[in-house]
N, C-alpha and C positions, 0 to 999 in steps of 0.2 A: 504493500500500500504506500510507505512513501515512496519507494521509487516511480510511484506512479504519479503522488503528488509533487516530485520534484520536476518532472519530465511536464507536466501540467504548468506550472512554474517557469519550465525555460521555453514554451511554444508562446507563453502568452507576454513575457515581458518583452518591451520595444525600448529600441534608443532612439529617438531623431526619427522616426521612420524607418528602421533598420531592423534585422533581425542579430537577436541579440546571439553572442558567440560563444558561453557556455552549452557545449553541445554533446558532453558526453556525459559518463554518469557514474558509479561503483565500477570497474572490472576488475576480473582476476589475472588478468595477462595483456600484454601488449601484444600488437599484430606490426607486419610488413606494411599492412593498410591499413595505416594507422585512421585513415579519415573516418574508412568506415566501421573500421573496431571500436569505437570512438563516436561514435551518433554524428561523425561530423563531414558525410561526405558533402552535402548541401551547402557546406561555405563558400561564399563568394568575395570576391575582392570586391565590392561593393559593400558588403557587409561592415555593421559597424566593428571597431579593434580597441581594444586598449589602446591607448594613444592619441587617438584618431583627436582633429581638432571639433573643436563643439562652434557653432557660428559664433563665439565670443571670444575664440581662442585669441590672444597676441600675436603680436607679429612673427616673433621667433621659433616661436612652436611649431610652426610650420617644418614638415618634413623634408629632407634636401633633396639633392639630384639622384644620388646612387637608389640601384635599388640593394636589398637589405638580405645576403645569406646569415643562415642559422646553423650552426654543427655542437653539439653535445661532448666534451673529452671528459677522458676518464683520467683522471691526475695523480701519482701515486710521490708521498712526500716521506721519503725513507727515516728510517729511523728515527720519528720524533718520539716526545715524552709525551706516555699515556697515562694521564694525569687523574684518568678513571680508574685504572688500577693501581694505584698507586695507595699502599698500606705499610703498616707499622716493618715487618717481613720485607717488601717491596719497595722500599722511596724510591725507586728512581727506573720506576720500568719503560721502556717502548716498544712502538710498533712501526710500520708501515701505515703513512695515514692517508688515507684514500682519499680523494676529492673528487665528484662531481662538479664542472665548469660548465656554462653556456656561453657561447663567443657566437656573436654578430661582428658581421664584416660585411664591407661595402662588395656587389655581387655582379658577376654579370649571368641572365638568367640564358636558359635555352627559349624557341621561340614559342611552345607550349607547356611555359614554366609559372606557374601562376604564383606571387608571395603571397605564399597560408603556410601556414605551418601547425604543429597544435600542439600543444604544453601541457603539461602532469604534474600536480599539485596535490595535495591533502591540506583539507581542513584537519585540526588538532594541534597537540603539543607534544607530543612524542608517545610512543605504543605502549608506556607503562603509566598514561595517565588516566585513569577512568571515564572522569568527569569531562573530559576534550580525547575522543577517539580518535583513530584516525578515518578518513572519512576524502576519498577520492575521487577527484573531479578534473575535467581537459577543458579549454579554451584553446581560438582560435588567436594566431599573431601574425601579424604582414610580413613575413619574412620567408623567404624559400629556403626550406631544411634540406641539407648537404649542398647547397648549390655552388658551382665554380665560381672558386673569390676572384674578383676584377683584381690579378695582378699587372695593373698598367696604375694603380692606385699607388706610389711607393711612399715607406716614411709616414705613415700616419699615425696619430698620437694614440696613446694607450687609455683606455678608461677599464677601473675594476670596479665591479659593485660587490659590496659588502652588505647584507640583510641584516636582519635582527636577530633578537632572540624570542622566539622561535623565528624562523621564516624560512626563506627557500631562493635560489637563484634565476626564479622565474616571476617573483610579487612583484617586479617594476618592467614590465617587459613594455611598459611606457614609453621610458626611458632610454632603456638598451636600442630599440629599435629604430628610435626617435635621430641617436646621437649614428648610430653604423649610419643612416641616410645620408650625414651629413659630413661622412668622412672620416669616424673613429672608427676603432676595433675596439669592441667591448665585452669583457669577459667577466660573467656574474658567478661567482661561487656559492655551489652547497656547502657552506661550513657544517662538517662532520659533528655528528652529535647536540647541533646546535637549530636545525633541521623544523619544518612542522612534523616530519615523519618522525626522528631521533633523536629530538632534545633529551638531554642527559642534563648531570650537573653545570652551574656554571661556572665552574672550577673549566672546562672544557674551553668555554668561549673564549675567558680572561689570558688563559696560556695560548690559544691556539690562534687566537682572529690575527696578528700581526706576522705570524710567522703564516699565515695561510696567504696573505695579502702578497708578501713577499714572492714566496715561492708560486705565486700564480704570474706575477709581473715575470719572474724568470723564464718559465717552461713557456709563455707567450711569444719573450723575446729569443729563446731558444728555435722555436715552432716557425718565425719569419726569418733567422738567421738558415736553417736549414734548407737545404736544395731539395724541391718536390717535395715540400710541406705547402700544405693548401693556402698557409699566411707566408708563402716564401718572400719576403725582400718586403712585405707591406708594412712592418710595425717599427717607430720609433719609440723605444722603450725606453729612452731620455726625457721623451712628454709624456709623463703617464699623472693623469689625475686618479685619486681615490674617490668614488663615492660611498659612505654608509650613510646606515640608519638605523635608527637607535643606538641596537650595539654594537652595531658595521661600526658608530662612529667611534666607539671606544681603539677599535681597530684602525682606525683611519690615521686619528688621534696621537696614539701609538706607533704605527709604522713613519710615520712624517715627523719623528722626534719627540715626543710628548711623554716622559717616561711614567710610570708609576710613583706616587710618593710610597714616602717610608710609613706611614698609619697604612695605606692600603694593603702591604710588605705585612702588616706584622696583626693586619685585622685575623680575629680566629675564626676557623669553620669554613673560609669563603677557597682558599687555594693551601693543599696541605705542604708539608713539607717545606714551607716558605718556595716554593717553586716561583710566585711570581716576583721575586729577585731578581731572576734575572732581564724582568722587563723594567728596572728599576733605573729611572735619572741618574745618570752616573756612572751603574753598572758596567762594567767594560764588556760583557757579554750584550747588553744592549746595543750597547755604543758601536759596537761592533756589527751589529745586525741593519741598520738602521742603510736605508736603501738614497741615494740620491737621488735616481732616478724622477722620485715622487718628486711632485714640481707644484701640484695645487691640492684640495681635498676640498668636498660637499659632504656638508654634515646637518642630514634630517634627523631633529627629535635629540639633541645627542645626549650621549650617556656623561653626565658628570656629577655623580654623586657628592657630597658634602667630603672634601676631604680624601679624598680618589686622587686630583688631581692637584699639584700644588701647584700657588703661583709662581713660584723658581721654574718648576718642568713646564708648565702649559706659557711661558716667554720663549720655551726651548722651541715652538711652532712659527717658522719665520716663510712655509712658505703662503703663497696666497689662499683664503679658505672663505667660505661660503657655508652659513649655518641657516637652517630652514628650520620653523617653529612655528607650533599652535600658540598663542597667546594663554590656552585653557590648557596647555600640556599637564597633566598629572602623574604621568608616567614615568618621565624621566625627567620634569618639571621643565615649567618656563624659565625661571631661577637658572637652571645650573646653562640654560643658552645663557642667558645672559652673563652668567658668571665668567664663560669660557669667552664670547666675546671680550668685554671688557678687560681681560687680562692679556687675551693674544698678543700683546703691545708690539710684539716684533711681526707680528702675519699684517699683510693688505688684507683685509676682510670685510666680509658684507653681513647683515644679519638681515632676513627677511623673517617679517609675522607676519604670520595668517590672523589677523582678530577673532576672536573666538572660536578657534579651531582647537583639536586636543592632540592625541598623538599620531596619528594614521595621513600624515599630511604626504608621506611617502610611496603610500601602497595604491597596487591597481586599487577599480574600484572592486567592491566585495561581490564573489562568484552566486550566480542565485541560488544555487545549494544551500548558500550561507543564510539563505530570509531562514532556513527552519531550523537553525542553531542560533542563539541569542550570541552567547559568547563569540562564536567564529566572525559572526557577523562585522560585532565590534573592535576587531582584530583587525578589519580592512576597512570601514566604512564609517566618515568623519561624521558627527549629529547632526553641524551649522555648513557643513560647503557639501559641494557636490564632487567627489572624487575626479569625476572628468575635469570638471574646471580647473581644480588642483593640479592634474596632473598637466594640461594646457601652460598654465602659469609658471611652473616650475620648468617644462620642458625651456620655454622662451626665455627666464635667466641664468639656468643654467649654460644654454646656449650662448648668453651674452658673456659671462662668466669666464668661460672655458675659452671664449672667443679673444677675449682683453686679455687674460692673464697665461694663458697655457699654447696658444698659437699668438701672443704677443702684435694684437691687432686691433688696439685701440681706438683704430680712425676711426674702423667700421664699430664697432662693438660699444666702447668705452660709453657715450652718452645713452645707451639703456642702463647704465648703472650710474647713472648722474640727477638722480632725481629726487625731489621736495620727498621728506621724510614718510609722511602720512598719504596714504592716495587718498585719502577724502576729503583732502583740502584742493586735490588736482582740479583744473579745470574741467567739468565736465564733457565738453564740444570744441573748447577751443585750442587744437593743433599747435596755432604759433605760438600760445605764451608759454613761457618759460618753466611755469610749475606744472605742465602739462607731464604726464608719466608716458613718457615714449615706448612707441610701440603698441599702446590696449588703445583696443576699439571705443571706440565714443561711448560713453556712459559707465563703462566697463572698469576704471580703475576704483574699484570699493573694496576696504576691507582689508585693504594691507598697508604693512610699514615697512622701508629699504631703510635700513641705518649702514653707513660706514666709516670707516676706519683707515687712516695708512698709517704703516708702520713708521716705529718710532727709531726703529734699529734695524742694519740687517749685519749685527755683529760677524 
């Protein structure tokens, strides 16, 4: 009966006039054909997508010229520390640790190659949690899976996304798809154990998001460095932005220099063995880890708990960074953006809010499985905005963002990030004046705040 009420659920709900693109439903197996294993052989490129702009979208959100392949890798990261097993007996055990990645890349298609793709997700929090099952569901995404990467593209900048806790390498496929259009190669990580399917402790996430962040930047730039690898000769892994969110940003935070203070070091119960030492300011094992590469970071909802981060370490953050916020964040609060703002004093930084948004300022919008789980629901879908709009708006300064600071092109980019603090002081209609928020359609800039920052040092 519910799988009949869910199917009832995804015939009837509409986007825009569109048929909506959760199209599959429970299965026990995957197929070759996937469309139709998958209730989704009926998708059309006309169909609506994650992504897609809403007639109110801005300027920049707009999708670029390429069009957009999808390939899946299997990533194996040798012998780290397995922070799960690690007991009184055992301090200091490891494994082989497995990573699931998605990379989008700018594509050239064949002449009946249509971008759909379709994506595998679970609602839940990992298979030992009762109360949040696991509970599996596919969407549709603009992108053609395994398609020939356009290598006449060379050099193009690196973007990783980093999820939350729980989440999965497919919750922004927004985003990923948004930025390969427009000339990145973007590779979203399944952090192990930190998963909707395998959340474990978060002793997992704390040791593991920075050293995951890393070793995906490498095996990316290894995959373009090599002859007849499908990214041969395309990736510059000199421009590699981070995005997280939530505890992506913890990871982001951290690989870009940001070490641990010593209270975080020496809190009980949370990492045993004092293991997270060696992500520690100072640390010569950090110090040592800490990637140059990274050149900017976007950091939605971020994690900055009371006392996590010191103001010594979070000055150790010099390169440029972009923090995205509900005004109502309770999750990881509105407080600690601001906290990590205000201290950044060596990063060029922007701080955008959403006015009364909370924490899901990140994620697609919620898959319609999710109307008949309250919890799951809540997990992707903001109370006061509309996820599309969300994810429109964010597409558009990230783009400006990435544009200014990480392809170093000011001319074109620079005044989308030049504008009156509050958009609801903007001029509603009028283009020439100068408080006017460049870029949103007429009537359209409500409800948000650009604050920014230049650095004070770039010691």
């Amino acid at each position: 009966m519910r799988k009949l009420v869910v199917l009832i659920i995804s015939l009837l709900v509409s986007l825009n006039g569109h048929a909506v693109h959760e199209c599959g439903f429970p299965h026990s197996s995957d197929s070759s054909d996937e469309q139709a294993e998958h209730g989704c052989e009926n998708l059309r490129e006309t169909d609506f997508f994650y992504g897609d702009p809403r007639g109110d979208a801005p300027e920049l959100s707009a999708r670029g010229s390429h069009k957009v392949g999808v390939r899946t890798l299997q990533l194996v990261n040798l012998n780290q520390l397995d922070i799960l097993s690690y007991s009184d007996q055992q301090p200091n055990p490891h494994y082989d640790r497995k990573l699931t990645v998605e990379v989008w890349y700018p594509a050239k298609l064949q002449a009946d190659q249509k971008q759909i793709t379709i994506y595998s997700d679970v609602l839940g929090h990992g298979a030992s949690n009762p109360a949040r099952p696991n509970l599996s569901f596919h969407f549709g995404g603009r992108a053609a899976r395994n398609a020939e990467a356009d290598t006449s593209s060379k050099s193009l900048p690196l973007v990783i996304i980093s999820h939350g806790y729980s989440g999965s390498r497919v919750i922004m496929t927004w985003l990923a798809e948004n930025l390969a259009s427009k000339g990145y190669v973007v590779a979203a990580i399944d952090h192990t154990e930190s998963t909707h399917a395998d959340a474990g402790s978060i002793s997992s996430t704390l040791v593991n998001r920075p050293r995951d962040i890393n070793f995906v930047i490498s095996s990316v730039d290894e995959l373009s460095q090599k002859p007849g690898s499908f990214l041969s000769g395309m990736v510059n892994a000199e421009l590699t932005a981070i995005v997280g969110y939530s505890m992506g940003t913890y990871g982001a935070l951290s690989a870009a220099g940001v070490g641990a203070s010593q209270g975080a070091v020496n809190y009980p119960g949370v990492v045993p063995g004092r293991h997270l030492a060696s992500l520690q300011a100072g640390d010569p094992r950090f110090e040592a880890m800490l990637d140059k590469r990274i050149k900017v970071i976007v950091a939605f909802a971020p994690y900055a708990p009371a006392g996590y981060w010191s103001e010594a370490g979070i000055k150790k953050l010099k390169v440029p960074s972009l923090f995205i916020v509900g005004s109502q964040d309770q999750t990881t609060g509105f407080a600690a953006a601001q906290w990590l703002f205000d201290n950044a004093i060596n990063s060029d930084r922007y701080l955008l809010v959403y006015q009364g948004a909370i924490h899901e300022v990140a994620t697609n919008p919620a898959p319609p499985l999710a109307d008949l789980y309250p919890r799951e629901y809540a997990h992707y879908q903001e109370p006061a905005w509309d996820n599309r709009r969300l994810n429109n708006i964010n597409q558009h300064f990230i783009t400006a963002f990435l544009g200014k600071h990480l392809l170093g092109n000011s001319e074109r980019y620079g005044d989308y990030l030049k504008l009156p603090v509050i958009s609801n002081d903007s001029p509603r209609t009028d283009t020439s004046d100068p408080n006017y928020w460049k870029g949103f359609a007429n009537w359209t800039a409500i409800g948000m705040e650009l604050h920014r920052r230049t650095a004070q040092s770039v010691e």
